[in-house]
C-alpha positions in Angstrom: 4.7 5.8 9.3 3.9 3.7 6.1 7.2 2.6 4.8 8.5 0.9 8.7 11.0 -1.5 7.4 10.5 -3.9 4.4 10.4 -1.5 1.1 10.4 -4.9 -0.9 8.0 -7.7 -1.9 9.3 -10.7 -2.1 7.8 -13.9 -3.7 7.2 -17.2 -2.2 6.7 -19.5 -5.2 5.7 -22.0 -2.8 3.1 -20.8 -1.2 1.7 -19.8 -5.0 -1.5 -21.9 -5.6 -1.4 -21.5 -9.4 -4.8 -19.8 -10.4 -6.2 -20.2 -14.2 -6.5 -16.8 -14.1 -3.4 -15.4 -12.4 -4.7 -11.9 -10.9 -0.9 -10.6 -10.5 0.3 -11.8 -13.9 -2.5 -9.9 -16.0 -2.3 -7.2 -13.5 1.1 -6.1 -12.4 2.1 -2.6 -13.3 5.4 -3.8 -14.5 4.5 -6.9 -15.3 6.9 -8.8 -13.0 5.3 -12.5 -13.1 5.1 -14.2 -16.1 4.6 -18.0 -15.8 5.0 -18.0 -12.0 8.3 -16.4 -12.3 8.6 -13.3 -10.5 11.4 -10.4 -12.0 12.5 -8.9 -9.3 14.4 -6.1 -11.1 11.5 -5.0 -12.7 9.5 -4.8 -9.7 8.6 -0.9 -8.0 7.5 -2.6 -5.0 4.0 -1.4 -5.5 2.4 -3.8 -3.1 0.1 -4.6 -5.5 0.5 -8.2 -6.0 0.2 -8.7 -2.2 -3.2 -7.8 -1.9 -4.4 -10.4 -4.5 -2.3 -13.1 -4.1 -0.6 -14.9 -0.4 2.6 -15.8 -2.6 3.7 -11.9 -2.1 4.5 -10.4 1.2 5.6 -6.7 1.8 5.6 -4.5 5.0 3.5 -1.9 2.9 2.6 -0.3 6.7 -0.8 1.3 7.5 -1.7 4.8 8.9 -2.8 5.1 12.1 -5.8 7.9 12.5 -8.3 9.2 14.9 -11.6 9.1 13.8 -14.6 10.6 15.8 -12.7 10.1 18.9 -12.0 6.4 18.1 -8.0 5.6 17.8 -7.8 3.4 13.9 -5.9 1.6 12.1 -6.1 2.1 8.6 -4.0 -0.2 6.0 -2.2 0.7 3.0 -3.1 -1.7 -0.1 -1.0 -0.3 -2.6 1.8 2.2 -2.6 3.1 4.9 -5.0 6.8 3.5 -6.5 9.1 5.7 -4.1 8.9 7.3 -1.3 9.2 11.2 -2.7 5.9 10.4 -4.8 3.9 8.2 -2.0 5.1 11.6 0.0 3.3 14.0 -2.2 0.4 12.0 -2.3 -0.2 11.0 1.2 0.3 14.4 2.0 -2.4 15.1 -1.0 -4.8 12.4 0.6 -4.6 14.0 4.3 -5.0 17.4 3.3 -8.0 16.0 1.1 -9.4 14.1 3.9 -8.9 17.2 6.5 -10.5 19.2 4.6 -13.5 17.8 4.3 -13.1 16.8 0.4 -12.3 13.1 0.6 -14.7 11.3 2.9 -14.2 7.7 4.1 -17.7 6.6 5.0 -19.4 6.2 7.4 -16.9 8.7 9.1 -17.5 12.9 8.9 -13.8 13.8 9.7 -10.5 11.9 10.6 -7.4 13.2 12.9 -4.1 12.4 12.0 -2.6 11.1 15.2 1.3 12.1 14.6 2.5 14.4 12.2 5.1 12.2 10.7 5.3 13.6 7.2 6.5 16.9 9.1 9.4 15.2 10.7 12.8 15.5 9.0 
């Protein structure tokens, strides 16, 4: 399942090294940094800003997959804003990717291991 436990980021100003060019700043959806200071309010827990930048951490999960036989783990880099949308379009992606119309290369064809997204 993608969304385990932590549905927040969180910012570490510490561990921010302070770019020129602040990737998360100039990038943010919401624009949640803005002189090294992170609005948390404003944030939709995207994940964004924790693939660019070790200041952010977030348990954005991963999906786990079979592909060719081969057990995978596959992680998530950026997430819809709630978990209704990220539903709809996870469920979007799979169906996509099972049917042959959304290829991850190298790979032909992936099985979904578990059927979360069925489960109530």
């Amino acid at each position: 399942m993608v969304w385990k436990n932590n549905l927040k980021v969180s910012y570490h100003p510490d561990s921010c090294k302070r770019c020129d060019e602040c990737l998360v700043e100039e990038y943010c959806p919401e624009g949640c940094l803005k002189d090294y200071i992170f609005e948390e309010e404003r944030c939709r827990n995207c994940g964004f800003c924790t693939t660019v930048c070790d200041a952010f951490k977030c348990n954005i999960g991963d999906l786990h997959v079979i592909c060719e036989g081969e057990a995978m783990k596959i992680p998530v880099t950026y997430r819809a804003s709630d978990r209704l949308g990220a539903r709809k379009a996870s469920l979007e992606l799979k169906d996509r990717i099972e049917s042959g119309d959304f290829l991850l290369a190298p790979f032909e064809r992936l099985e979904f291991k578990s059927r979360w997204w069925e489960q109530s």
